[in-house]
Backbone bond lengths (Angstrom), bond angles and torsions (degrees), N, CA, C in turn:
res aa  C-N    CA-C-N  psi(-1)  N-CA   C-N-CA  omega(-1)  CA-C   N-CA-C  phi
1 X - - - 1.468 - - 1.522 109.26 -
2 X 1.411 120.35 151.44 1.077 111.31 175.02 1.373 113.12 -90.70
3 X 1.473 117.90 -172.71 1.389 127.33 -149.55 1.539 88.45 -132.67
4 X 1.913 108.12 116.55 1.400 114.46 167.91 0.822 104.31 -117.23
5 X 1.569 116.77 137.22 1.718 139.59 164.98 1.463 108.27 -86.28
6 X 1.153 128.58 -169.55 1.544 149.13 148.90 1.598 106.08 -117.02
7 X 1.087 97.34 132.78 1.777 116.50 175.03 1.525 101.09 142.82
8 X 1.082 111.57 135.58 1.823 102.41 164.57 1.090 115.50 -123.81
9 X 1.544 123.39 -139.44 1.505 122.78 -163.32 1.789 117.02 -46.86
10 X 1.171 99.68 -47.02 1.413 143.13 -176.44 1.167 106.55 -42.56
11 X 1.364 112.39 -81.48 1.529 143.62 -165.97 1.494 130.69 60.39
12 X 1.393 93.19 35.99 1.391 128.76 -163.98 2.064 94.88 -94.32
13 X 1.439 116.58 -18.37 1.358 113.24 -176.75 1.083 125.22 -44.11
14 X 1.837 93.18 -42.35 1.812 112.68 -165.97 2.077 89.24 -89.08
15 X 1.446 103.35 124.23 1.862 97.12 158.59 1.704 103.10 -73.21
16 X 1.804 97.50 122.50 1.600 91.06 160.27 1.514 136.06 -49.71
17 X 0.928 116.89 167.94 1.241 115.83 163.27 1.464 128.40 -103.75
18 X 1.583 127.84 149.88 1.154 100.65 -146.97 1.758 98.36 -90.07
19 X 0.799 129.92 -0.65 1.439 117.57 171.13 1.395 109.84 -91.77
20 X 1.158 132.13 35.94 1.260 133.43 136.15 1.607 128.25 -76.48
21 X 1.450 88.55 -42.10 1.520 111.01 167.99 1.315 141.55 -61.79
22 X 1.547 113.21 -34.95 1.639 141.73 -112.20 2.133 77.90 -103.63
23 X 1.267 103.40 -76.04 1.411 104.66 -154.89 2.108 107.72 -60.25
24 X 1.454 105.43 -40.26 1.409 102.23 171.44 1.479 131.05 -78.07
25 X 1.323 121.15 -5.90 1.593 122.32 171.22 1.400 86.95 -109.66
26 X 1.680 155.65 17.28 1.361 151.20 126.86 1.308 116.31 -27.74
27 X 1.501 109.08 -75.40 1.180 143.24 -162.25 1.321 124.91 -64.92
28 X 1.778 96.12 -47.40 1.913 112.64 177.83 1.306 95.56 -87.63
29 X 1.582 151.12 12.28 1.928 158.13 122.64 1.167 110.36 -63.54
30 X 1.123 115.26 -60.66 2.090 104.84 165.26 1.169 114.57 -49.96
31 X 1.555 149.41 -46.65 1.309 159.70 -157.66 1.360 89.35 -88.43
32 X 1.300 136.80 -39.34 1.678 146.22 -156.19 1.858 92.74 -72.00
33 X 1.335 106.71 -59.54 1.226 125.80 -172.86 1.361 120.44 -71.96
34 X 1.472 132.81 -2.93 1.080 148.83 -168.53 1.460 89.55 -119.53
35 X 1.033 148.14 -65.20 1.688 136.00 159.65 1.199 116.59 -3.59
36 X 1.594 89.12 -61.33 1.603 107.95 -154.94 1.364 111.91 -65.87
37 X 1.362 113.09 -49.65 1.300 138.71 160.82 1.886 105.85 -12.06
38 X 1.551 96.46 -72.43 1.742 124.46 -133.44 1.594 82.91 -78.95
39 X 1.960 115.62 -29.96 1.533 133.52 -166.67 1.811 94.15 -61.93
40 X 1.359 101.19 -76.44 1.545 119.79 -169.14 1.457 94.22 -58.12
41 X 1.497 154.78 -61.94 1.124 135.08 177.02 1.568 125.20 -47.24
42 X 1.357 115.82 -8.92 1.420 130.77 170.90 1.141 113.99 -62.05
43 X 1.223 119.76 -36.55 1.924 139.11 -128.65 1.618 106.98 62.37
44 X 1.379 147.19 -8.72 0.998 150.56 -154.49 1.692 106.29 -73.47
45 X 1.402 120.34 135.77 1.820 117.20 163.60 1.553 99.21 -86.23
46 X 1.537 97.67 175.08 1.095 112.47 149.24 1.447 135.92 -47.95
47 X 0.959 126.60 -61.55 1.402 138.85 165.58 1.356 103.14 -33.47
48 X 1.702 116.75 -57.64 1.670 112.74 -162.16 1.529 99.73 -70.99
49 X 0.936 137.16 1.94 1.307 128.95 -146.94 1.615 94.36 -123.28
50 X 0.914 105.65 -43.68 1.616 113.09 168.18 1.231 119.75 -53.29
51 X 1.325 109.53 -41.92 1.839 132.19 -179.17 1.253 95.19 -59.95
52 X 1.329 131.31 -54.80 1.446 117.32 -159.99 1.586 115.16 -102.16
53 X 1.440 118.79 -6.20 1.228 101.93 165.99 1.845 108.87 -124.33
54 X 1.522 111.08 39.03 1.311 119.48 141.58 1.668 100.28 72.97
55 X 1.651 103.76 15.15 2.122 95.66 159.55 1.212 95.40 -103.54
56 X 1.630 112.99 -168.80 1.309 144.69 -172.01 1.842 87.45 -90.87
57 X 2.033 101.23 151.40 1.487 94.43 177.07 1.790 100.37 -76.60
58 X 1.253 129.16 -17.65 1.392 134.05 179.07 1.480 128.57 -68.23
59 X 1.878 107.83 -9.93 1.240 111.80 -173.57 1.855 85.01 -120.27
60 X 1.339 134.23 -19.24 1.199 111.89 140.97 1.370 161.47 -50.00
61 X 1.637 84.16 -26.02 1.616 112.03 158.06 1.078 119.28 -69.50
62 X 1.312 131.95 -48.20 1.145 155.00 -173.16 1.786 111.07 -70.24
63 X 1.179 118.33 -38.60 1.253 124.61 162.77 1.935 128.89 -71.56
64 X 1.126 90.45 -27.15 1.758 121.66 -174.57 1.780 78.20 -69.62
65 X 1.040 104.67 -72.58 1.656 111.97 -147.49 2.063 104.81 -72.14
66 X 1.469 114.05 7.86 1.162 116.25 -176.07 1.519 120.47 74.52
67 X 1.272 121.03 13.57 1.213 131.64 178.08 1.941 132.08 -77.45
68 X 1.746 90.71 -48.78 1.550 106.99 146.90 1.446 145.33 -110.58
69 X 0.933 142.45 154.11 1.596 126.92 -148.45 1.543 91.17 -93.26
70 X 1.476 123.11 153.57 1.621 118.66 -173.65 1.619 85.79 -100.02
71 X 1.265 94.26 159.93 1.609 100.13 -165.79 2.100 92.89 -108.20
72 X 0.948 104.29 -163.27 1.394 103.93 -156.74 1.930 105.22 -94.16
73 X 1.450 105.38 -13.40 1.595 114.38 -175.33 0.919 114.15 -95.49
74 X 1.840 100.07 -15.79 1.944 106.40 -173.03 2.041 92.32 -81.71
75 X 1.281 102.62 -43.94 1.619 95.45 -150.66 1.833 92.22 -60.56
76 X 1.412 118.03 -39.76 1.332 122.98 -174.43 1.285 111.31 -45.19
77 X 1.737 117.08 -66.13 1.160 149.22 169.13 1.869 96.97 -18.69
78 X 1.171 104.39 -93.14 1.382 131.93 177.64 1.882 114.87 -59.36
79 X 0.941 118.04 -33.48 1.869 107.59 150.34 1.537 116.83 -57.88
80 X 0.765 113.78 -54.98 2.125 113.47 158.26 1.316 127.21 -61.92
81 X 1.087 141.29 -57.10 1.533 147.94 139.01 1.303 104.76 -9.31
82 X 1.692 128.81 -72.66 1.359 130.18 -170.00 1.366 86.28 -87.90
83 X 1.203 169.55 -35.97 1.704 148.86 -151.97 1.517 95.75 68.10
84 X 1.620 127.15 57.90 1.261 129.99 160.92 1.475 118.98 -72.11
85 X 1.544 98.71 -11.85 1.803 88.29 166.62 1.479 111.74 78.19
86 X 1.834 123.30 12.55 1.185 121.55 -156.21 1.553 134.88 79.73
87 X 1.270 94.02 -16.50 1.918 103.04 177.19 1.294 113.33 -43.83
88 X 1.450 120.78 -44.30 1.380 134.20 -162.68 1.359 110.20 -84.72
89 X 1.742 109.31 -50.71 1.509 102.19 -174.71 1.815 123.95 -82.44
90 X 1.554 95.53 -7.67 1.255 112.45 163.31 1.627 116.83 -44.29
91 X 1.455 104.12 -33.90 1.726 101.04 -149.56 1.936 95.90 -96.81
92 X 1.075 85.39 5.50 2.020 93.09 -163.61 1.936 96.04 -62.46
93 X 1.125 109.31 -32.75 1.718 98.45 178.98 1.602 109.17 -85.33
94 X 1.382 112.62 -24.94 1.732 107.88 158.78 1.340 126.79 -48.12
95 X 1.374 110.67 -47.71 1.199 135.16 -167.69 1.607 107.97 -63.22
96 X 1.763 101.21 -50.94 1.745 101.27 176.06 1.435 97.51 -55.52
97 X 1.247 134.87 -51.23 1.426 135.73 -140.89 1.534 90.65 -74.59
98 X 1.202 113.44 -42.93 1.628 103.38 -171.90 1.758 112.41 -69.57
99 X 1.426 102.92 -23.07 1.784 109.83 -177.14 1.705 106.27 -83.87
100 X 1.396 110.54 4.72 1.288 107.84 174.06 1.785 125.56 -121.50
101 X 1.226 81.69 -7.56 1.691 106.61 161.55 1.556 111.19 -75.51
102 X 1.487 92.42 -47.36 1.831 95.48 163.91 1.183 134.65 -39.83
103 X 1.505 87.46 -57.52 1.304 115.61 -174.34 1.768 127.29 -56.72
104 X 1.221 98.69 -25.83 1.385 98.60 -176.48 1.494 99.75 -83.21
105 X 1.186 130.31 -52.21 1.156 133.74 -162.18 1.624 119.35 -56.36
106 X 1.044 100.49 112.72 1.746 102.29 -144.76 1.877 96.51 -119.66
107 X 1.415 140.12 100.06 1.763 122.06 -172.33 1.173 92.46 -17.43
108 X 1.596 120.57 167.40 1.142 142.01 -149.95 1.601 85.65 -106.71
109 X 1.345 135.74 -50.95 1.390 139.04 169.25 1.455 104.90 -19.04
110 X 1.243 123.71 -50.91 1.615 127.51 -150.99 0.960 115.89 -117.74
111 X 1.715 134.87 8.07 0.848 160.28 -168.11 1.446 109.83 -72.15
112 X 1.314 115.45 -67.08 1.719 119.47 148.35 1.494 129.93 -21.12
113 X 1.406 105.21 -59.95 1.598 100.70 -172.29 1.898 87.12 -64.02
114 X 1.509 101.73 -73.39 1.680 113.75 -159.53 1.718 99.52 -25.55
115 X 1.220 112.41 -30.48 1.905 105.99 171.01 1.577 111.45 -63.05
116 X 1.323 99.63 -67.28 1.426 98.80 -173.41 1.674 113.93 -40.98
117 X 1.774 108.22 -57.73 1.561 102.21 176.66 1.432 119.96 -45.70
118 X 1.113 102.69 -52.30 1.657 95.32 173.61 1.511 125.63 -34.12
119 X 0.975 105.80 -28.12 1.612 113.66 -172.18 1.447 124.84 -115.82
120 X 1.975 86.75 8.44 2.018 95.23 -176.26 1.471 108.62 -54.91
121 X 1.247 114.23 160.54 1.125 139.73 155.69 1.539 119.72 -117.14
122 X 1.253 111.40 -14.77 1.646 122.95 177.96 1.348 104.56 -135.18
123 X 1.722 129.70 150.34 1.463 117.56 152.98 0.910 80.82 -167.47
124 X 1.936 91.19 132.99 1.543 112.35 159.78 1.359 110.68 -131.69
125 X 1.704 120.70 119.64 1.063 114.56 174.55 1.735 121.66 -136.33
126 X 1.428 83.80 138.60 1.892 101.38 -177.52 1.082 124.27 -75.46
127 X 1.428 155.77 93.14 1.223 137.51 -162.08 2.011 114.66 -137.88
128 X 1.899 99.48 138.65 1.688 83.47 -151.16 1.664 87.00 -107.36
129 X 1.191 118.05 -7.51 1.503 120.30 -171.96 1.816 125.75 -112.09
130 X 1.147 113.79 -35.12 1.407 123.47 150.24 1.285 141.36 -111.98
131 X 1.058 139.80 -173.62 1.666 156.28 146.38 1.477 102.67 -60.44
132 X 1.790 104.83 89.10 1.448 95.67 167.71 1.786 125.18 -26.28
133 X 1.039 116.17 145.06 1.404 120.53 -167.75 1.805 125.04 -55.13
134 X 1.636 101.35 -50.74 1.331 134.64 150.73 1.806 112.50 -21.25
135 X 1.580 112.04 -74.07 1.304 142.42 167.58 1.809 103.39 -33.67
136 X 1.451 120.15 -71.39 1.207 126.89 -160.98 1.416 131.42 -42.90
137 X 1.151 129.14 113.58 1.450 128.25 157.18 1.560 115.75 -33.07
138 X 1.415 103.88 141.66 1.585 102.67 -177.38 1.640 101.13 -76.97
139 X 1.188 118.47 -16.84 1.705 111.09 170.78 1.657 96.69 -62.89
140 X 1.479 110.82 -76.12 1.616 114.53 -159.30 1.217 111.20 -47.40
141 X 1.809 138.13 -43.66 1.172 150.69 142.19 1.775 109.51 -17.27
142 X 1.110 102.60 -48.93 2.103 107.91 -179.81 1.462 94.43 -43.03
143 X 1.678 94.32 -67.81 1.734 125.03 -133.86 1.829 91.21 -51.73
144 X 1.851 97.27 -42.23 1.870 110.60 -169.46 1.727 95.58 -40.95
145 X 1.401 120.26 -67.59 0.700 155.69 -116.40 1.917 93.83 -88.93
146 X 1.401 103.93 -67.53 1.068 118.84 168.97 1.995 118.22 -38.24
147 X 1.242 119.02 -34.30 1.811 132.21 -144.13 1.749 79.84 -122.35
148 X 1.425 136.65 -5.87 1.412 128.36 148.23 1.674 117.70 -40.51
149 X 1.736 101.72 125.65 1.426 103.47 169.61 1.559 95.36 -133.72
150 X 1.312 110.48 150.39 1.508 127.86 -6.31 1.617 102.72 -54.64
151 X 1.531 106.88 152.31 1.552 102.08 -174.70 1.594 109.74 -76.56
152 X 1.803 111.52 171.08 1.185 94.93 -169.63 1.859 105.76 -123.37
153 X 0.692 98.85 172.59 1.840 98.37 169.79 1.602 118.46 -43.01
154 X 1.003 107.13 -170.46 2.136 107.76 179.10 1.529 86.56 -101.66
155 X 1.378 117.45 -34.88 1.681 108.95 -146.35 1.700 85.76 -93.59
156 X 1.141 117.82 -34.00 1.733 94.31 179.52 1.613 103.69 -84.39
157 X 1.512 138.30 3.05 1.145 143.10 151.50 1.713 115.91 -47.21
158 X 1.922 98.46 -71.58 1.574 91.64 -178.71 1.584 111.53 -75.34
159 X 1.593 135.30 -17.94 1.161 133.62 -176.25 1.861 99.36 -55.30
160 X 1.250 112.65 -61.87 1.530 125.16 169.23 0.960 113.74 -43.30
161 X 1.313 141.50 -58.76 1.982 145.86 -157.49 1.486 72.46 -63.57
162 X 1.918 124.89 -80.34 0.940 152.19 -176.34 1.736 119.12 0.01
163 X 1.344 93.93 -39.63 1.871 111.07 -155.57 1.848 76.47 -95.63
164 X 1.419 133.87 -63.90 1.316 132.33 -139.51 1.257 111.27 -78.13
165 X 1.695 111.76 -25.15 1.269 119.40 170.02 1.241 111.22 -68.92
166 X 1.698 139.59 -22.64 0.835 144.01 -168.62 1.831 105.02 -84.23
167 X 1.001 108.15 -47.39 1.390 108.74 178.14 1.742 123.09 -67.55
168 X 1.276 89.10 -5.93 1.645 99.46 179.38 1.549 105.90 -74.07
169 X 1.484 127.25 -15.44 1.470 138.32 -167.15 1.549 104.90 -89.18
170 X 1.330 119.59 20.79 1.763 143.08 143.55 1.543 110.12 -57.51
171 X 1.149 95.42 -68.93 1.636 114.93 -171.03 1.590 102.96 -54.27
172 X 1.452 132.33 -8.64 1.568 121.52 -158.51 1.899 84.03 -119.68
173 X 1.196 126.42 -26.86 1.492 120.28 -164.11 1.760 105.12 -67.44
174 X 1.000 91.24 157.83 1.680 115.93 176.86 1.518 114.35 -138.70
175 X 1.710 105.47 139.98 1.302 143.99 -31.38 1.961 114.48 -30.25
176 X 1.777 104.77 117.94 1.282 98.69 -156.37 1.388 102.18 -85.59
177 X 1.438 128.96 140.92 1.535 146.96 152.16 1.641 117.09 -17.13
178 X 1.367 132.20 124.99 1.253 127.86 161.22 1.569 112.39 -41.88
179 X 1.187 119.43 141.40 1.627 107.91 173.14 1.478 108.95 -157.79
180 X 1.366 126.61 115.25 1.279 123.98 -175.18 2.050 105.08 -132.13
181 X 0.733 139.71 144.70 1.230 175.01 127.24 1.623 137.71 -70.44
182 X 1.619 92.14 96.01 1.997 93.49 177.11 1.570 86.97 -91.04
183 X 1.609 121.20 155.11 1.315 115.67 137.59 1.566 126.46 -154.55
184 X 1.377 116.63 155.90 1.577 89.90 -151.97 1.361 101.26 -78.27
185 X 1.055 93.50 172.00 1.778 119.92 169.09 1.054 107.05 -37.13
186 X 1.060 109.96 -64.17 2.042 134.01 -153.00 1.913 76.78 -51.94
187 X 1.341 116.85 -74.73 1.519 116.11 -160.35 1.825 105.21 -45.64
188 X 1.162 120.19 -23.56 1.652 110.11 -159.22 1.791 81.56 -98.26
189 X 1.241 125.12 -2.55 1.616 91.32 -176.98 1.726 100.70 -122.69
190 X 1.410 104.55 24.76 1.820 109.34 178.20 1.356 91.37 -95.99
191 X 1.996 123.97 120.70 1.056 113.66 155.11 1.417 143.52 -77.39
192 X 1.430 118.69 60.83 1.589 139.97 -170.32 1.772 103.83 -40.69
193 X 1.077 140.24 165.44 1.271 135.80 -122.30 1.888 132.33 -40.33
194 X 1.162 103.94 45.30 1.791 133.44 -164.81 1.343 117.09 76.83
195 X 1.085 107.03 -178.21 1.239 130.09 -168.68 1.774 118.86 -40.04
196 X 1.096 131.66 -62.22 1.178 159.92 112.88 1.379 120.12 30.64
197 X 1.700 98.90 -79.53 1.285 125.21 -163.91 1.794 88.29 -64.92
198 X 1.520 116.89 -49.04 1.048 145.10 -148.38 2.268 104.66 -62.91
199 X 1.243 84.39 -79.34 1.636 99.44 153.06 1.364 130.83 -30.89
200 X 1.159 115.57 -52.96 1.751 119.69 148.98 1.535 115.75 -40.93
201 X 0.930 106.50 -65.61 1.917 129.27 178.57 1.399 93.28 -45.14
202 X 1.612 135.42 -79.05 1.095 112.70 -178.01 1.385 143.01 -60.15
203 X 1.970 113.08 -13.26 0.955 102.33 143.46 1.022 151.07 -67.01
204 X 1.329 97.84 -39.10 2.131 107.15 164.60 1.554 107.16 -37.35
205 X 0.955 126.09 -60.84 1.467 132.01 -177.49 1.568 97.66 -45.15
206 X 1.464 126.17 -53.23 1.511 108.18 -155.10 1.338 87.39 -86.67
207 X 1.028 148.00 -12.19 1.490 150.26 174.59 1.652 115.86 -40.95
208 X 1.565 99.07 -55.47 1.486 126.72 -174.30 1.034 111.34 -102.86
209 X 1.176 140.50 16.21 1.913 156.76 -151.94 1.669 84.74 -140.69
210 X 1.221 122.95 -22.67 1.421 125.54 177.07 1.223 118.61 -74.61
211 X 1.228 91.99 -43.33 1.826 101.19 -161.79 1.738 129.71 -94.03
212 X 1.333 95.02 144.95 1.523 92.28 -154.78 1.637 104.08 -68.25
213 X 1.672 99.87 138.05 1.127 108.25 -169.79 1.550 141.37 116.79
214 X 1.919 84.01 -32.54 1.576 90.03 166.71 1.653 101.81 -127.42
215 X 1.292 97.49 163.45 1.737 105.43 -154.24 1.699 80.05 -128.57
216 X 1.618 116.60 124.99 1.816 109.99 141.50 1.173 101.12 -120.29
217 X 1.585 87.55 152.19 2.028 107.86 176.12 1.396 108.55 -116.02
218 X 1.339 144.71 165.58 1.010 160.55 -131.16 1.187 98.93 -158.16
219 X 1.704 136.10 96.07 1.320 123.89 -169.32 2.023 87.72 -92.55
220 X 1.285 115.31 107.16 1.539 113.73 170.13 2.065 127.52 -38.28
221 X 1.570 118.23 143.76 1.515 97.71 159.54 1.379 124.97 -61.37
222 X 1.697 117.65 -6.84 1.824 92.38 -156.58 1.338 95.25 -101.07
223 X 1.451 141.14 -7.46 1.484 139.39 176.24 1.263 97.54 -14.06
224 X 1.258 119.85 140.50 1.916 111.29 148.74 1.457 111.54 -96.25
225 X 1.808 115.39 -33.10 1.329 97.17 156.56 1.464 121.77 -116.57
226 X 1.450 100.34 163.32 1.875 109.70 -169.51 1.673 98.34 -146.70
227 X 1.304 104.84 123.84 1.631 136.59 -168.95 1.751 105.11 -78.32
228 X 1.385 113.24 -10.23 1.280 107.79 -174.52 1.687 124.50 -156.54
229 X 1.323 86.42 56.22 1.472 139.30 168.95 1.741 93.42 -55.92
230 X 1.087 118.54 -26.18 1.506 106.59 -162.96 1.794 110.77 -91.16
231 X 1.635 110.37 -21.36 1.024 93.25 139.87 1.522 72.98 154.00
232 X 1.759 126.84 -164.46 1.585 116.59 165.14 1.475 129.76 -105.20
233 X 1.159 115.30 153.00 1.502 128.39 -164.74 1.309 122.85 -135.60
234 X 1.532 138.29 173.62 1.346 134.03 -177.71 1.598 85.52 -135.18
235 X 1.514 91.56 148.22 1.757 94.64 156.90 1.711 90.46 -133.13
236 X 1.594 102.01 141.38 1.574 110.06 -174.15 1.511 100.39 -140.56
237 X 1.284 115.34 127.86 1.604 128.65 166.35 1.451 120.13 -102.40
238 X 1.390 121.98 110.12 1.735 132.33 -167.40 1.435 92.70 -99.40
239 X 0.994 85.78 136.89 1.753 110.35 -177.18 1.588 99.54 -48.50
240 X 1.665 101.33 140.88 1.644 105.88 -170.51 1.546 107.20 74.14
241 X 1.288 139.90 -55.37 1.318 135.23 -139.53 1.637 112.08 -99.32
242 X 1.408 130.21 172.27 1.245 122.49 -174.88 1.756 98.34 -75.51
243 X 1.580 118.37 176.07 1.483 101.51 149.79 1.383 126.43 -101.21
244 X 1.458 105.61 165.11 1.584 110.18 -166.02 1.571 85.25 -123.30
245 X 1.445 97.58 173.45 1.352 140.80 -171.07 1.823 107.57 -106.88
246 X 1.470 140.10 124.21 0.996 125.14 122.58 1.471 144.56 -110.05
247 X 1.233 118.19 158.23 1.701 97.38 178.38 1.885 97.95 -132.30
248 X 1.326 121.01 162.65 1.230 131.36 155.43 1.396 128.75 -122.74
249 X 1.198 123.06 150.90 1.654 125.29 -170.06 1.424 100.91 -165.51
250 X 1.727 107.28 127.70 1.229 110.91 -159.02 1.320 144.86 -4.04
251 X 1.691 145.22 -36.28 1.225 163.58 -175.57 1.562 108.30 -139.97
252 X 1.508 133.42 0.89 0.888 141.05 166.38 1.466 147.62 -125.94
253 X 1.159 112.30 129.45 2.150 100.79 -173.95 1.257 79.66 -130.33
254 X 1.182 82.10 147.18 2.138 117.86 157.76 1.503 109.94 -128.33
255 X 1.620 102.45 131.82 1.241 99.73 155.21 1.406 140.98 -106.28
256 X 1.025 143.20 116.32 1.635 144.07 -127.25 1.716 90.44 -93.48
257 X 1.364 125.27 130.25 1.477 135.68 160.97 1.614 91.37 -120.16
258 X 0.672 156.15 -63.22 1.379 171.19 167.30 2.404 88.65 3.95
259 X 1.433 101.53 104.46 1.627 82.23 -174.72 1.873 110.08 -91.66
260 X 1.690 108.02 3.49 1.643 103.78 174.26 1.442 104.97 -69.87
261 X 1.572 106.27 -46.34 1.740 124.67 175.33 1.838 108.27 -48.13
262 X 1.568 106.27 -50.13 1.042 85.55 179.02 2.060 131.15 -83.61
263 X 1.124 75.15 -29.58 1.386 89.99 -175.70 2.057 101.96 -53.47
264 X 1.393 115.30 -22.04 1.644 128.12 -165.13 1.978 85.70 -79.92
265 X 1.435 105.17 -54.82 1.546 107.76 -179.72 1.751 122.98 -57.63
266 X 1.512 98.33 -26.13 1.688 99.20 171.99 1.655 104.63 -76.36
267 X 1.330 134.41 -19.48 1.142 130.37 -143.02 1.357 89.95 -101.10
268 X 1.701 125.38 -45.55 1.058 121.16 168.00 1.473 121.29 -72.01
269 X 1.394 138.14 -26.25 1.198 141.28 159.60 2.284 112.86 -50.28
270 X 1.277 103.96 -32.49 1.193 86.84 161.62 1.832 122.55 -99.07
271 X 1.140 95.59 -2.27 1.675 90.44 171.91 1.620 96.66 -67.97
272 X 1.039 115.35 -51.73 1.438 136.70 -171.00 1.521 98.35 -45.56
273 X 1.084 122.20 -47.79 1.739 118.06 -175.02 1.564 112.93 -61.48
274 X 1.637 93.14 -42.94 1.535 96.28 -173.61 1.302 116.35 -81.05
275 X 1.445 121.73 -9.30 1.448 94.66 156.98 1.138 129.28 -123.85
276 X 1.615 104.10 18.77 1.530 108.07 151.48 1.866 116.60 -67.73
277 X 1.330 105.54 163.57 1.614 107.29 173.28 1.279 95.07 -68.67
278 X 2.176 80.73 174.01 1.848 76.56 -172.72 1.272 104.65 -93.31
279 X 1.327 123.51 -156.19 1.555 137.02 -178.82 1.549 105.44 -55.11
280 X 1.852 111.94 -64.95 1.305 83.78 -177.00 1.545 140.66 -75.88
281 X 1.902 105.18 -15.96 1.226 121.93 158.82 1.459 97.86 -31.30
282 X 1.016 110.35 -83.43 1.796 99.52 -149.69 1.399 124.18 -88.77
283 X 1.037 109.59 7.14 1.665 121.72 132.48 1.851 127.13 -50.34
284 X 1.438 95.10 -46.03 1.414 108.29 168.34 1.682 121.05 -56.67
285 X 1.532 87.16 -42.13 1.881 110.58 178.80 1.339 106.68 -47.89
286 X 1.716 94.60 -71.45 1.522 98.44 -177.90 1.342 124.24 -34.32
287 X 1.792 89.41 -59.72 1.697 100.17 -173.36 1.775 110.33 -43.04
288 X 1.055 114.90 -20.51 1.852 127.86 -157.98 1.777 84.39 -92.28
289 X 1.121 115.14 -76.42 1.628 107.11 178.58 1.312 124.19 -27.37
290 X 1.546 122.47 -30.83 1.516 118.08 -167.35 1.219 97.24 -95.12
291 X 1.390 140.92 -31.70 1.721 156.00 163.71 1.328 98.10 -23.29
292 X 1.705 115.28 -56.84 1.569 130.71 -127.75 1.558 75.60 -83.59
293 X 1.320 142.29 -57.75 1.900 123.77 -140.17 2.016 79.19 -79.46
């Protein structure tokens, strides 16, 4: 039988707790405030400060106040800019350490699969409503994240972006993982946090649609028939282990051990290939979507 949790796509079911939170949105508010500090002792605004090390003045704000994590070009960027003397770029290996403390901490719902992936050796996943997770830009990943209702905090915002970006560091290991991807149409032509955000996203896709090893398909609108009507799913094989099945639906995941169940999901996962386009077809697609704005 398979194994159902509560939590779904979201994983917004379970309220965190706040000491999940507490010590890593601490730290990236101390660092926020030490900017700010080094900014206003400059004479420098926001705005000017943005100008010269190439963010938005709104994601400077947003960083000042401990809200977004500074990435490793900003603190560099901005330790020279202000004459921090190194203060800033000093903290850039803190900073990983704190985005990986994040990172593990995964809702307790999803905790299971996020093991198994870790340790794929195979993944194939179908998906009719988002940007497989894997796939996502840490912008488009925000935007998901951000347009959650009930809405959620900033700090369980970047803790989340935080965790998914982390799991994307599958895709870079060697000997590399099977990895294939159908997804429908409908998802590559919804512009999820505008235009922008959006365009990135489809490049990411042709990015990894490139590379040897991983395959995306493009399941088209005009099919008349479609094998996976039942809704979308992953099938993932962890090194040593049989493969399993997962699926999600709003407040709920299951993970499939069950191998008649799964073996029914591979069967439809290859109907699913064949009448999606092929690899380079929908590479072409994409390429045609970014033409169109």
């Amino acid at each position: 039988m398979g194994d159902v949790r509560r939590g779904g796509a979201s994983g917004e079911a379970r309220p965190e707790l706040a000491e999940d939170l507490t010590e890593v949105s601490d730290f990236f508010r101390a660092l926020g405030k030490q900017i700010k500090l080094l900014r206003e002792r400059a004479g420098m605004t926001q705005k000017e400060l943005a100008g010269h090390v190439g963010y938005t003045e709104a994601l400077i704000g947003a960083v000042e106040r401990g809200k977004r994590t500074p990435q490793p070009e900003l603190l560099d960027a901005a330790d020279k800019l202000l004459g921090a003397g190194g203060l800033l770029s000093i903290a850039k290996d803190d900073v990983q350490a704190a985005k990986a403390k994040a990172r593990v901490r995964h809702p307790a719902w999803f905790r299971d699969y996020a093991g198994l992936e870790e340790e794929a050796i195979e993944l194939h996943d179908f998906s009719t409503l988002l940007i497989p997770g894997l796939l996502q830009t840490e912008a488009h990943a925000r935007a998901l994240y951000e347009m959650r209702q009930p809405l959620l905090s900033e700090e369980v915002i970047e803790m989340r972006v935080a965790a998914r970006m982390a799991r994307q560091e599958i895709l870079t290991r060697w000997p590399r993982a099977i990895f294939s991807w159908v997804i429908d149409e409908s998802v590559l032509r919804r512009p999820l946090g505008g235009w922008s955000v959006h365009a990135a996203q489809l490049r990411r896709l042709l990015e990894v649609g490139q590379t040897r090893g991983m395959v995306i398909q493009v399941l088209p609108l005009d099919r008349i028939e479609h094998a996976g009507m039942g809704g979308p799913f992953i099938l993932i094989t962890p090194k040593g282990r049989p493969q399993n099945g997962y699926i999600e639906v709003q407040t709920s995941s299951r993970l499939i051990t069950d191998q008649d169940e799964v073996r029914i999901l591979n069967a439809r996962y290859g109907t699913l290939r064949a009448q999606a386009h092929t690899p380079q077809e929908s590479l072409t697609l994409i390429e045609k979507m970014l033409g169109e704005r």
